[in-house]
Every structure is written in C-alpha cells, then in structure tokens.
C-alpha positions as CSV (number, residue, x, y, z in Angstrom):
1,X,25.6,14.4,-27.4
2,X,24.1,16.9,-24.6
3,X,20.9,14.7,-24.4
4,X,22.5,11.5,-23.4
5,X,23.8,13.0,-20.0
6,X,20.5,14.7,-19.2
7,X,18.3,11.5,-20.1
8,X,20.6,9.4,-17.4
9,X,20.9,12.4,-14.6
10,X,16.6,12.2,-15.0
11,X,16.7,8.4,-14.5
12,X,19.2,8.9,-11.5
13,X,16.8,11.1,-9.5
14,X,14.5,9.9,-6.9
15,X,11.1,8.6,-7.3
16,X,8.6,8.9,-3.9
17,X,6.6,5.8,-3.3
18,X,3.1,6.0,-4.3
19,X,0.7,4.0,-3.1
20,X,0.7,2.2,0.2
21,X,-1.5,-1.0,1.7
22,X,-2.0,-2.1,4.8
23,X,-2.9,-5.8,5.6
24,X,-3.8,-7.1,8.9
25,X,-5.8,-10.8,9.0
26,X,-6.2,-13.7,11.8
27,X,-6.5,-17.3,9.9
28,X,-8.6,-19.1,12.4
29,X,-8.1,-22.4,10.1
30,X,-3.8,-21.7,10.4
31,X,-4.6,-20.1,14.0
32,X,-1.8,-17.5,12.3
33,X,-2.0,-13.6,12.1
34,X,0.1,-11.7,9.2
35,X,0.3,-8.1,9.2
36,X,1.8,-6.3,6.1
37,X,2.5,-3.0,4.5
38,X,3.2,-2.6,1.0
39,X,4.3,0.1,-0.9
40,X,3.6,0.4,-4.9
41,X,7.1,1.9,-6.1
42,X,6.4,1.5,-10.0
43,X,3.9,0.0,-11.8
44,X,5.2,-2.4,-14.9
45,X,1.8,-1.0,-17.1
46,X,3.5,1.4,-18.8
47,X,5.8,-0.5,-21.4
48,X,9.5,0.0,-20.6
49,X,8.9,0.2,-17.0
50,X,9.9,-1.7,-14.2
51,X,7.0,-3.2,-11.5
52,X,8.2,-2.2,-8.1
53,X,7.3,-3.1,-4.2
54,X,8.5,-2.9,-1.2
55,X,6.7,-4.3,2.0
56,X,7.3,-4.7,5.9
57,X,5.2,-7.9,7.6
58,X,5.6,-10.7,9.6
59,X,3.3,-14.0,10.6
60,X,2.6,-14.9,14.1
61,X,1.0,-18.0,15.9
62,X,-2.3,-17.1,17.4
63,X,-4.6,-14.2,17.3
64,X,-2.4,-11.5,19.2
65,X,-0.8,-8.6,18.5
66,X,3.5,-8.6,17.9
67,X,5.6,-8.6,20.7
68,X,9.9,-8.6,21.5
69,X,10.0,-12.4,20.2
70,X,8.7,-11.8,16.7
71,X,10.6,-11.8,13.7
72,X,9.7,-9.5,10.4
73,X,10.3,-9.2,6.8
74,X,11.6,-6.8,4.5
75,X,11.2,-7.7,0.8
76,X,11.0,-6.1,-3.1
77,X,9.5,-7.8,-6.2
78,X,10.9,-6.7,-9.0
79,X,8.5,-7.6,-12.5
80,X,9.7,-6.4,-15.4
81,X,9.2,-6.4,-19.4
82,X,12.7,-8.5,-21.0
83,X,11.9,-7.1,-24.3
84,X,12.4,-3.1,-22.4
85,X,14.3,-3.8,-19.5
86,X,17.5,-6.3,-19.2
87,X,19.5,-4.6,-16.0
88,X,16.2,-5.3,-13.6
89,X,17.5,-8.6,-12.9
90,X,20.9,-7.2,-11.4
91,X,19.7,-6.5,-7.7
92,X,18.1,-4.4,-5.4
93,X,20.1,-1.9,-3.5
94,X,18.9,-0.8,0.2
95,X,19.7,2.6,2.3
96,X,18.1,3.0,5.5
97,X,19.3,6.3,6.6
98,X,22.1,6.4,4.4
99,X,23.4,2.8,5.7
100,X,23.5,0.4,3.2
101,X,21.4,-2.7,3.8
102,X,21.7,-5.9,2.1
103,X,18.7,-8.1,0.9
104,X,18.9,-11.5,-0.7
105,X,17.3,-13.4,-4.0
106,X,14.6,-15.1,-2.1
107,X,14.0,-17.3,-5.0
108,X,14.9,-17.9,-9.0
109,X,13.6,-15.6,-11.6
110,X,10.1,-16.5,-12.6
111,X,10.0,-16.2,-16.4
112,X,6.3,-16.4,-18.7
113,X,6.4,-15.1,-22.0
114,X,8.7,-11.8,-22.0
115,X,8.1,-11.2,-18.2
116,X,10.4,-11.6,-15.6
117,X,10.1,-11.3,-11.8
118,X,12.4,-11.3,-8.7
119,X,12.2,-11.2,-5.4
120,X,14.7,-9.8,-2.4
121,X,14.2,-10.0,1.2
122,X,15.8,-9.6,4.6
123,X,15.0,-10.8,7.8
124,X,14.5,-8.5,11.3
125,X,14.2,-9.1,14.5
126,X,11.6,-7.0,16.2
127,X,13.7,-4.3,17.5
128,X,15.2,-4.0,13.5
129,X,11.6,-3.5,12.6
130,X,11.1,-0.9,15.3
131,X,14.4,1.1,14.0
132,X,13.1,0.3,10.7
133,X,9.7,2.1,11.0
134,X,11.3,5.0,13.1
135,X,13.7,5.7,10.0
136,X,14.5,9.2,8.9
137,X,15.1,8.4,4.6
138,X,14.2,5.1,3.3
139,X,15.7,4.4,-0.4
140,X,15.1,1.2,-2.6
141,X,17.5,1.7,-6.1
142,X,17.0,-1.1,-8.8
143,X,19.4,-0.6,-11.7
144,X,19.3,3.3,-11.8
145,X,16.2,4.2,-10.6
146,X,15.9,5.4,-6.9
147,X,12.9,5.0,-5.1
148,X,12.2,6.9,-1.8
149,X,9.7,6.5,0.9
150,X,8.3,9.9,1.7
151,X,7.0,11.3,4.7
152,X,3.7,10.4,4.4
153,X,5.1,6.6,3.4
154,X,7.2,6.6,6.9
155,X,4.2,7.8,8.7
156,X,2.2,5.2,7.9
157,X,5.0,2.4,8.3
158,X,5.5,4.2,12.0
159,X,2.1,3.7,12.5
160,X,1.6,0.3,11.3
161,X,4.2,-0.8,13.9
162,X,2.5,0.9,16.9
163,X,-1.2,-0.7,15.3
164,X,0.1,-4.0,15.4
165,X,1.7,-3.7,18.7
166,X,-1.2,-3.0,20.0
167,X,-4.2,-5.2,18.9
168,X,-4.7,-8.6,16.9
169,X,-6.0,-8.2,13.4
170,X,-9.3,-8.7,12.3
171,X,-10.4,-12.7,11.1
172,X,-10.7,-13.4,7.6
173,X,-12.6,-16.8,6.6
C-alpha cells in the first residue's frame, strides 16, 4: 500500500530537458529560411516510455535574418508505445513562468502498428517569441510527467533568438 503513493509522487517530479538542436537553413529552390530549436524531452526507446519534444522555429521568405513581422512556432510531438502508455494521447499541458499556456492538436493521431503520435502547437508573434526565449521556468507536463527546460536549455533558446536576429542561415542544397 506505501509503494503506490511513492511510485506516483516519483512520476510527478520534474524531468530537465536533455538534449537540444539547433537548425538554421536558406532553401535557395523555396527562397525560404527556417530556423529551429528542438529539445529531446524523452526518448520512446525504452519500452513504457513516452517520446517527447518540444521546439521553437519559424519560416521566413528570403535569405534574412527575423525581424518584428515574423511569426513563430511553438510545438510538442508526443510518440508513444499503445501497448505501455494509453493517457499520452490526453494533451499537453504548457507553463511559461507559471502561466498556463494552451497549445492545440495540430493534426489526428498517426497510428502504425502499436505506435501512436501527436502533435500540439501554438502560434507567436515575434515579440511572444522574444518573451518566450527570455522566460525564467519553462514546463511541458504530458499525462503526469513534467518536463522542464533547464538553465542551460533557456540559454541556448535566448541565444537562438539573438542568432537569428542577427544573421540569415547558412544554404542547404
């Protein structure tokens, strides 16, 4: 009976973000630029687990660097095993400095064998993306698992916005 409450106060407690990447590319053939940051939450390798990002970018006409009039997007995939996991499908819950922020299915479920995944996003304007990045806690909760982004994670989504404020990514063919 006394190891039921401490197995679901363990699954209630924060998990930092791991793994970041940062992705800035010119299309010359779209004449586009994206610019992304991606966190790695979870990883779904580990059976009973739950794959889970979390990324900042946007897409811009030309070869520039973001300005005021540029829109960005905040979003979560959610991948998860059916066969471990039923409550990943439920939603993803957003604080950003202990404000609740709500994000949207951005499309169905995609289902292949036992494997489901879901994506949430929200749209910001430019000077949401600069608040964003200049955010004191950042925390991501799918079913009862709490993600945070860490200091080091906030430092590098603070510095991706000043980057790609100030130059245009790199061409990719």
């Amino acid at each position: 009976m006394r190891l039921v409450p401490t197995l679901l106060l363990l699954a209630a407690l924060p998990t930092v973000a791991w793994s970041q990447n940062i992705t800035r590319e010119y299309d010359r053939f779209k004449d586009r630029s994206s610019n992304t940051i991606k966190f790695e939450l979870s990883s779904i390798e580990e059976p009973g687990r739950r794959g889970v990002t979390f990324d900042l970018g946007n897409i811009v006409v030309g070869n520039r660097a973001v300005n005021k009039n540029d829109s960005f997007t905040i979003g979560t995939i959610v991948s998860y095993d059916m066969r471990y996991n039923r409550c990943a499908g439920t939603g993803v819950d957003l604080l950003i400095d202990g404000k609740p922020t709500s994000m949207t299915t951005d499309m169905p479920p995609f289902f292949r064998n036992e494997f489901a995944v879901i994506s949430f996003s929200k749209k910001l304007t430019y000077t949401e993306a600069v608040a964003f990045s200049k955010a004191k806690l950042v925390e991501i909760r799918t079913c009862s698992t709490v993600y945070t982004l860490g200091d080091d994670q906030m430092l590098h989504l603070l510095d991706f916005m000043d980057s790609i404020q100030q130059s245009p990514p790199t061409t990719a063919d």
